[in-house]
N, C-alpha and C positions, 0 to 999 in steps of 0.2 A: 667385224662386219657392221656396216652400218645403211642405213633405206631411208626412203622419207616418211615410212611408220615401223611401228612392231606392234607384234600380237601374242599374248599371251593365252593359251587354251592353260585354262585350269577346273578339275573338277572337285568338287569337298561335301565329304560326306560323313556322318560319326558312325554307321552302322558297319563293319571288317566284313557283312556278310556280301557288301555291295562290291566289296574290293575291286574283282574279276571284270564284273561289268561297267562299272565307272571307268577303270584304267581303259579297257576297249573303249569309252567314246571317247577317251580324250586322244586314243592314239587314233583312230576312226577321222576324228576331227582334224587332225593334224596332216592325217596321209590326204587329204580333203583340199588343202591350203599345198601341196607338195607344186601342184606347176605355177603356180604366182608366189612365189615364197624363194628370197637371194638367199639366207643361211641360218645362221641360229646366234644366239646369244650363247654365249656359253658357262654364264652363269644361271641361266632358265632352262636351258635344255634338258631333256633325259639321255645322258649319256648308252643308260641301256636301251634305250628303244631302236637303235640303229649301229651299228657299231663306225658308220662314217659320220655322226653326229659331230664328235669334237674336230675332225678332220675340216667340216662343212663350217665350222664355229668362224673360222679366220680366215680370212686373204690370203692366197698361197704364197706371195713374199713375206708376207709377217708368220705363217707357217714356219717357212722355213727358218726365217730366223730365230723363230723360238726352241726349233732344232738345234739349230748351232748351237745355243747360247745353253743350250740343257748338255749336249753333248761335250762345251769345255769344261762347265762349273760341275755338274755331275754325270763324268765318264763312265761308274760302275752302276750306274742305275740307283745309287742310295734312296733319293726321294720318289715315293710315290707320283707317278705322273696321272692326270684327271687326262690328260688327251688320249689316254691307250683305255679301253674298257678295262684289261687285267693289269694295268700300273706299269706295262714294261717301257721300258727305254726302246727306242725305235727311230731310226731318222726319220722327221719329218718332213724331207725335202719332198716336192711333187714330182 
């Protein structure tokens, strides 16, 4: 994916007690930016925050192709895949 900007919401903080409430305004922040906003980076993204994140990550012809190209070189699922939230093999075709 690519636009004529990107944005990055990040929130950092050292106290663990804040955890709960930080992660809510980053994800608060984000659902915020959802109707002006083409997809995601997909090395910035939170995969767990949506489970169509990595789906959203690419162009559905380079989707697909990254389907194919998983489905010759690893047909049994061997490597771990970052586009499924639970690692599975899955066609990525649209």
């Amino acid at each position: 994916m690519s636009g004529s900007a990107f944005v990055g919401i990040y929130g950092i903080w050292q106290d663990a007690a804040g955890d709960a409430e930080n992660e809510q305004w980053v994800r608060q922040t984000a659902r915020q930016l959802e109707p002006i906003k083409v997809g995601h980076y997909i090395g910035e993204t939170d995969l767990t925050a949506n489970a169509d994140r990595a789906r959203l990550s690419f162009a559905a012809p380079n989707r697909q192709r990254l389907g194919q190209l998983r489905n010759k070189y690893d047909p049994n699922g061997v490597f771990f895949s970052y586009l499924e939230p639970n690692g599975a093999l899955r066609d990525l075709t649209p």
